[in-house]
C-alpha positions as CSV (number, residue, x, y, z in Angstrom):
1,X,-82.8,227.1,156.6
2,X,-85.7,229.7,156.4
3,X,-88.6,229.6,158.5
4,X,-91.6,227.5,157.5
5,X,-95.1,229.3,157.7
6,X,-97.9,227.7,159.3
7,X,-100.1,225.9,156.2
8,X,-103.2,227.6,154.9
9,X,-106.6,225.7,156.2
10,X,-110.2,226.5,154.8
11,X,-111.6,229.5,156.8
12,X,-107.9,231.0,156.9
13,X,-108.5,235.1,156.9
14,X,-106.1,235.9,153.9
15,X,-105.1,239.5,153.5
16,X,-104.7,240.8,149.8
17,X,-102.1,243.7,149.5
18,X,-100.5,246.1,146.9
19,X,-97.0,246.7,147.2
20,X,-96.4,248.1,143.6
21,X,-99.2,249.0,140.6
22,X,-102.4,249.7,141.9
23,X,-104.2,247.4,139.9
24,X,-107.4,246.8,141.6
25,X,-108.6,250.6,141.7
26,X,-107.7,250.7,138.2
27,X,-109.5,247.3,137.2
28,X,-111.5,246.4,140.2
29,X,-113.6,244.0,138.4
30,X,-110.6,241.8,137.7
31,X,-109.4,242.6,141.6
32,X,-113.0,241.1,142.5
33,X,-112.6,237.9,140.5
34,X,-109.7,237.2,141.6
35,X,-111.0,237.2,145.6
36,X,-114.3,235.2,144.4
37,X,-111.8,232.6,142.7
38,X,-109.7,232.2,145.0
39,X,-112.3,232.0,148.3
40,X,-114.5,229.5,145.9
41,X,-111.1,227.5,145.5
42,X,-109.9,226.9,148.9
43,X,-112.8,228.1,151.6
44,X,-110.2,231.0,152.4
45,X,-111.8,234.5,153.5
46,X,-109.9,237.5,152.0
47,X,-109.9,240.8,153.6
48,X,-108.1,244.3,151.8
49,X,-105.1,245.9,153.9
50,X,-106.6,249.6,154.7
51,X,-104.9,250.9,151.0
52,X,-105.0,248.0,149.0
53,X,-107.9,249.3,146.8
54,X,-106.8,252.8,146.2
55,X,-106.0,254.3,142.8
56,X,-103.1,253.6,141.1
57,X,-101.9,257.3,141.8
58,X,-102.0,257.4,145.3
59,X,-100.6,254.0,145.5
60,X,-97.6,255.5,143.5
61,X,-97.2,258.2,145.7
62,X,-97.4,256.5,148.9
63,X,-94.9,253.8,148.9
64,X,-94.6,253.9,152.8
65,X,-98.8,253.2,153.3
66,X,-98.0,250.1,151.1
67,X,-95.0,248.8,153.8
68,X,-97.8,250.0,156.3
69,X,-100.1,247.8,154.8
70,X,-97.9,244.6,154.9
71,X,-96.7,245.2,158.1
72,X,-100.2,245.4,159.1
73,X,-100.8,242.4,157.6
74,X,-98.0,240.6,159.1
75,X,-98.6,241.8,162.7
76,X,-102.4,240.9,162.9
77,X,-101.9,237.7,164.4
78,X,-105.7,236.7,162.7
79,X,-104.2,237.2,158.9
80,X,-102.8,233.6,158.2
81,X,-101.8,234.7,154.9
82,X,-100.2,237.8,152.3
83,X,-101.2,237.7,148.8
84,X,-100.2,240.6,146.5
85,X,-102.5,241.8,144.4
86,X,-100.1,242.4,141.3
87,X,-96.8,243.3,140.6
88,X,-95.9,246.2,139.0
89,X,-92.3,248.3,138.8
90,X,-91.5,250.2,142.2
91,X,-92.0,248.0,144.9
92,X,-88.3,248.7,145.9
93,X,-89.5,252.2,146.9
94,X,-91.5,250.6,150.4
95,X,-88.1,249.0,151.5
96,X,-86.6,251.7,154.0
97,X,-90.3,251.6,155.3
98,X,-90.5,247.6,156.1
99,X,-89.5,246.2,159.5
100,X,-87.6,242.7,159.1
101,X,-88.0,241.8,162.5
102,X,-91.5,242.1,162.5
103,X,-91.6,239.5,159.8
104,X,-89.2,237.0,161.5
105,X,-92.0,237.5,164.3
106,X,-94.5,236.8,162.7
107,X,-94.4,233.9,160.1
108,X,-96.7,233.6,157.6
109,X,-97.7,232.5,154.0
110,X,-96.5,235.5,152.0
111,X,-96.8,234.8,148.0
112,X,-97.0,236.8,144.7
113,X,-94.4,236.6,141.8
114,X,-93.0,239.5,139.4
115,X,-92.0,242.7,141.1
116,X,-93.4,241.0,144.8
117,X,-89.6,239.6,144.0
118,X,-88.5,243.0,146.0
119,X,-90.5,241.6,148.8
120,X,-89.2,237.8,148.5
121,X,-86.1,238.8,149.3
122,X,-86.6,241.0,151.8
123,X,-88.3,238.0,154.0
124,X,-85.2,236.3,152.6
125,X,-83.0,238.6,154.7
126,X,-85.7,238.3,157.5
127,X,-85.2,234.6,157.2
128,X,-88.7,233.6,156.3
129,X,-89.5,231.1,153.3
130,X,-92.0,233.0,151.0
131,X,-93.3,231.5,147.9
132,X,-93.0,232.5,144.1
133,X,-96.9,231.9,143.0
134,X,-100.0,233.6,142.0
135,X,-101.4,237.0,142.6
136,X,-104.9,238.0,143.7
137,X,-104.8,239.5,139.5
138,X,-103.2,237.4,137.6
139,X,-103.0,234.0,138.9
140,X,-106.1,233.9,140.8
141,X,-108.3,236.2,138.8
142,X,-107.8,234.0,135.7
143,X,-110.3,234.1,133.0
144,X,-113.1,231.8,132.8
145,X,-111.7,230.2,136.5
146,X,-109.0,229.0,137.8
147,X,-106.6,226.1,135.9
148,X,-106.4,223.0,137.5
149,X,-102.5,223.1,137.5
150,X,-101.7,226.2,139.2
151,X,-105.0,225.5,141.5
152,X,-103.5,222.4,142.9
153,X,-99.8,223.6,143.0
154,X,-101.3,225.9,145.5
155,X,-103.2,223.3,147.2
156,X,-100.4,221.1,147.4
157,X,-97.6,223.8,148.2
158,X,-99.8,225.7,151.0
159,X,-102.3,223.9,152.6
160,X,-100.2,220.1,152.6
161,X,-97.3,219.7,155.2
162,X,-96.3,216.9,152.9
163,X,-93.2,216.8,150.6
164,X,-94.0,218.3,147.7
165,X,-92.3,216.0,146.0
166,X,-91.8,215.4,142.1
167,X,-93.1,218.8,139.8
168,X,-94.1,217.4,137.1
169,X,-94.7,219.5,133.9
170,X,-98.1,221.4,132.7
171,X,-99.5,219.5,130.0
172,X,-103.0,220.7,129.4
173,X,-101.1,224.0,127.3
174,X,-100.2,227.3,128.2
175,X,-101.0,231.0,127.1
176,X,-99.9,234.6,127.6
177,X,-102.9,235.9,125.6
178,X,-104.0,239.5,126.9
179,X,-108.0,239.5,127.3
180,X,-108.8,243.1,128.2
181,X,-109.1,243.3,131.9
182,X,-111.1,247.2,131.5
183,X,-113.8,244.9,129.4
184,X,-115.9,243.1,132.7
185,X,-117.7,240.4,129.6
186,X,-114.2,239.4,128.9
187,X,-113.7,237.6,132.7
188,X,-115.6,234.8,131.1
189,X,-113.6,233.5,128.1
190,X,-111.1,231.2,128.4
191,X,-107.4,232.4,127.3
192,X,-106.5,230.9,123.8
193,X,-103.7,227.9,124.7
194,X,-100.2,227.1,123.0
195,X,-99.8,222.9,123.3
196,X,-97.0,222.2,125.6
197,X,-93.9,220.7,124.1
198,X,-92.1,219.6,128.0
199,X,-89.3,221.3,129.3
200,X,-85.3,221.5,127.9
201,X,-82.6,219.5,130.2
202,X,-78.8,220.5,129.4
203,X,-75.9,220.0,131.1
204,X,-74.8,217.2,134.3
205,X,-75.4,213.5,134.7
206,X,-75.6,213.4,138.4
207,X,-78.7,214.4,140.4
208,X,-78.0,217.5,142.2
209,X,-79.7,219.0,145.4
210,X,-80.1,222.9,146.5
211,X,-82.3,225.5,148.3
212,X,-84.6,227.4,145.9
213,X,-84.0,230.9,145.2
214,X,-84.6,233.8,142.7
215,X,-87.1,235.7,141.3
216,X,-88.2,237.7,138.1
217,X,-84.7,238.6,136.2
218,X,-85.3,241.9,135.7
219,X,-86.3,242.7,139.5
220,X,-83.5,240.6,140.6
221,X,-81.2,242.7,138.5
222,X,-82.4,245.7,140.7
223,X,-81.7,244.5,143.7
224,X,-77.5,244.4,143.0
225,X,-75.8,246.1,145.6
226,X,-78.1,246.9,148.0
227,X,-78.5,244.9,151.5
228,X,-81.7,243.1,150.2
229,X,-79.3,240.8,147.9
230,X,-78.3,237.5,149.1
231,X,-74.7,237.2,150.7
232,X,-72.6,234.6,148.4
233,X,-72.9,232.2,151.7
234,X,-76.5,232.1,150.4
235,X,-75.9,230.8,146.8
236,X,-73.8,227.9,147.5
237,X,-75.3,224.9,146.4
238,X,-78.1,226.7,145.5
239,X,-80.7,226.2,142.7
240,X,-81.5,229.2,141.1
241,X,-84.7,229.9,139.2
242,X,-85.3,233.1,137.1
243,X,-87.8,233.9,134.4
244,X,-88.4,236.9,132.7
245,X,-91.3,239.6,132.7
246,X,-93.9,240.4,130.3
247,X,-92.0,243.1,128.8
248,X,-90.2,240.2,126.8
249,X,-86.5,241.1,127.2
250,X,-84.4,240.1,124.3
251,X,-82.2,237.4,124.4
252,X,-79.2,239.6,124.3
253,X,-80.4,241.2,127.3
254,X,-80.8,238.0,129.5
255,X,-77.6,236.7,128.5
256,X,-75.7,240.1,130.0
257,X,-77.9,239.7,133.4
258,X,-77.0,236.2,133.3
259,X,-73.1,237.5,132.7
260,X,-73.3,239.5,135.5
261,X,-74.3,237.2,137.8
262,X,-71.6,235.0,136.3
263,X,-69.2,237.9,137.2
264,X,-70.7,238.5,140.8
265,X,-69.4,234.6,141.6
266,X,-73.2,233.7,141.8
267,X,-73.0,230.9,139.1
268,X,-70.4,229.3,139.8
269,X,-71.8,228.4,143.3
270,X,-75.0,227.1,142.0
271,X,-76.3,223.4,142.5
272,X,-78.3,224.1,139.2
273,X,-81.0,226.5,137.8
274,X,-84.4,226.6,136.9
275,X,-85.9,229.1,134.1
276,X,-89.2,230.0,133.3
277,X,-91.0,230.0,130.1
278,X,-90.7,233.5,128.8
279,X,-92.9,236.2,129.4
280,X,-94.5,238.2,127.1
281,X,-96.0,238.3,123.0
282,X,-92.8,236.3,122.0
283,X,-92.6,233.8,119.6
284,X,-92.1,230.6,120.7
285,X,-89.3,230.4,117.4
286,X,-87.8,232.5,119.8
287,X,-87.1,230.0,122.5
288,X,-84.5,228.5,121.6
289,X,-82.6,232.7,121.8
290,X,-82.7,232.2,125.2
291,X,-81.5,229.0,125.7
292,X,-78.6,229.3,124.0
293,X,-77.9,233.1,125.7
294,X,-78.2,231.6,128.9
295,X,-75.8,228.0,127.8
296,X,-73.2,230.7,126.5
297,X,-72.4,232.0,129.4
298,X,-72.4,229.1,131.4
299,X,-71.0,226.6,129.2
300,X,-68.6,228.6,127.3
301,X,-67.9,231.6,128.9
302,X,-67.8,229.8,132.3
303,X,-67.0,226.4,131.8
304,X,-70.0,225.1,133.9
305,X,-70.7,222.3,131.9
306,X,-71.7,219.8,134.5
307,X,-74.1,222.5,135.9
308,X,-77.9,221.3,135.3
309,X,-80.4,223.7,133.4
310,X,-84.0,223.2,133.0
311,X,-85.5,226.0,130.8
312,X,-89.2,226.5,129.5
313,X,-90.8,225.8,132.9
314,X,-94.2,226.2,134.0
315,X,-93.4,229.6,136.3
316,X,-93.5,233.3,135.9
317,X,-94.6,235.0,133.3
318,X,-97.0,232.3,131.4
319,X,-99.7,230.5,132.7
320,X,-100.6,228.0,134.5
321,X,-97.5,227.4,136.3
322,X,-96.4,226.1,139.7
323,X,-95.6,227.8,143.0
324,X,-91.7,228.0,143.9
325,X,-91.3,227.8,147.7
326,X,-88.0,229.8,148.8
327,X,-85.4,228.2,151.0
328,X,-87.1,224.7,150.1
329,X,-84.4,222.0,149.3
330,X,-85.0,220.5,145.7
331,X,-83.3,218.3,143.3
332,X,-82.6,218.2,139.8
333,X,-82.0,214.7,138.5
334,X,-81.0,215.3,134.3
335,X,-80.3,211.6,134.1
336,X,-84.1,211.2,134.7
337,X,-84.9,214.3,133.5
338,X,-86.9,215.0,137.3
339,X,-87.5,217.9,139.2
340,X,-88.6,217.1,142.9
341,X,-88.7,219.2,145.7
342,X,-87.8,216.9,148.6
343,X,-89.6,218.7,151.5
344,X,-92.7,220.5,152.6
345,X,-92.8,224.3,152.4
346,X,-95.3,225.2,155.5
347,X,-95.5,223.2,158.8
C-alpha cells in the first residue's frame, strides 16, 4: 500500500516544478497558459519553485537545483501539490540529489507523466502514491483550453476521496497534432482531432485485480538496474501500464523492452496491463504493430494467454487522456470489457 496524499481543494497553493527540459524559459508563453488554465480550472493558486523558470541551459546543467527545487516543494508544508512543468530526457540525473524520507514525510499530490516517470518511482521507493497525469505544458497548457476529459479525470482523481471507479474511454477524439508553441497566436486554435475507435481487449475471461504501476516505456527502460526499480515483491499481481513517448518507437523496439521485462520475471507476475495509445506522428495503420509486438511476447513467447491487455488507451503520449494513480488497486474485467479502479487515490 502507498501512502494516500491529502486531496486538492480550491485555494490549494500548487507548486509547478522542472525536473528535466526547461520548457518554460524556452516557451514561457505556453508555461503561462498552462498556470492560467489550470488556476481558472480548479480555483488552485500556483507558485514557481525558486528555478523552475530558468533557461533550458542552466536547467541542464544544474540537475541538483532541480532536486532542490522538489524537495523544497515537498517540505513547505503550505504547497499542497507538485506539478512538473514538462518532461524532457535527464531527469535521472537529480536522483543522488533527492531525499526519500523527506517525501515519505511529507505527502502530497505529486503528478506529471513522460520522463516525471524517473520521479514516480522514486516516491514509489519512498512509498508515496503519485499520479501519471498532466503537466503544467502539455496537459494543462492545451490549446484553445482545457478538454473536458482530462479536466474532469483530474477533478475526479485529485480533488474527490471517492472511488474512482469505472474509466471509461475518451470519446469526443484524440490528437497528437504539434501547434507551434514559439508562435503565442497559435495558444488559441484548437488541435485537429482523430475520431476515437474504443480501446483493444485480448487475452483472459476472468476479471482480474492489481495495484497500478509503470510509466513511459522508454524511461522505464532506464531505470533497469538501479535501486529506483521496483523489487519483484512489487509486481506481483500487479497491473502494469506503459505507453510510449513522442519520439514514436518502432514496433520492433517495444516488443524487445517488452522481452526484457518478460526476461526480468516482471510479466509473468502481472495481474494484467494497460497501454497507451502511442505517442508521436504515427499512423494509426500502425496500431495494430504494436499490438501484435506486445501479444508476441506474451502470448507466444511467454505463454501468458490468460493475462488481460487493454491497448490504445487514453494515457501518455496523446491527448486527452486520464490520470493513472500509482499503488491504486484496479480491475480489469475483459468479459465486460471494463476498466475500474476500485478505490480513491487521495484521502
Amino acid at each position: 500500500m502507498r501512502i494516500k496524499p491529502l486531496r486538492l481543494q480550491a485555494g490549494d497553493k500548487v507548486a509547478a516544478v522542472t525536473l528535466s527540459w526547461g520548457g518554460p524559459g524556452t516557451f514561457p508563453y505556453r508555461y503561462q497558459a498552462g498556470k492560467q488554465q489550470l488556476e481558472a480550472a480548479f480555483g488552485v493558486t500556483v507558485i514557481e519553485t525558486p528555478h523552475a523558470l530558468r533557461d533550458a541551459d542552466w536547467i541542464a546543467a544544474n540537475p541538483q537545483a532541480r532536486a532542490d527545487d522538489l524537495m523544497e516543494a515537498f517540505a513547505d508544508p503550505s504547497i499542497r501539490g507538485i506539478i512538473a512543468t514538462i518532461g524532457g530526457d535527464d531527469s535521472i540525473r537529480t536522483l543522488p540529489y533527492l531525499d526519500l524520507e523527506i517525501i515519505r514525510q511529507n505527502p502530497k499530490v505529486f503528478m506529471g507523466f513522460s520522463d516525471t516517470t524517473i520521479t514516480h518511482l522514486a516516491c514509489w521507493k519512498a512509498g508515496l502514491g503519485s499520479f501519471y497525469g498532466p503537466s503544467m505544458m502539455a496537459g494543462f497548457g492545451e490549446n484553445g483550453g482545457l478538454f473536458p476529459y482530462l479536466a474532469e479525470a483530474v477533478r475526479r482523481t485529485l480533488f474527490s476521496a471517492e472511488p474512482l471507479g469505472v474509466i471509461h474511454p475518451n470519446t469526443d477524439g484524440w490528437t497528437v497534432e504539434r501547434l507551434e508553441w514559439a508562435e503565442p497566436a497559435n495558444q488559441s486554435i484548437k488541435r485537429r482531432l482523430t475520431p476515437s475507435d474504443g480501446w483493444r481487449w485480448s487475452g483472459g475471461a476472468a476479471a482480474r485485480r492489481g495495484r497500478l504501476l509503470g510509466g513511459c516505456l522508454e524511461v522505464l527502460d532506464w531505470l533497469r538496474g538501479t535501486d529506483y526499480w521496483p523489487p519483484l515483491t512489487d509486481w506481483q499481481d500487479a497491473i502494469l501500464f506503459i505507453e510510449t513517448s513522442e519520439e514514436a518507437p518502432p514496433p520492433q523496439y517495444v516488443e524487445r523492452m517488452v522481452r526484457v521485462l518478460g526476461a526480468m520475471g516482471v510479466l509473468q507476475r502481472l495481474s494484467g496491463m494497460l497501454v497507451g495509445r502511442p505517442g508521436g506522428a504515427m499512423p494509426v495503420t500502425q496500431f495494430a504493430e504494436y499490438d501484435a509486438a506486445i501479444e508476441r511476447v506474451v502470448r507466444e513467447e511467454l505463454g501468458l494467454h490468460d493475462l488481460p491487455i487493454i491497448t490504445r488507451m487514453d494515457f501518455g503520449h496523446t491527448d486527452p487522456y486520464f490520470v493513472l494513480p500509482y499503488g491504486a488497486l484496479a480491475e480489469i474485467d475483459p468479459l465486460n470489457q471494463r476498466f475500474t479502479i476500485l478505490e480513491s487515490a487521495v484521502t
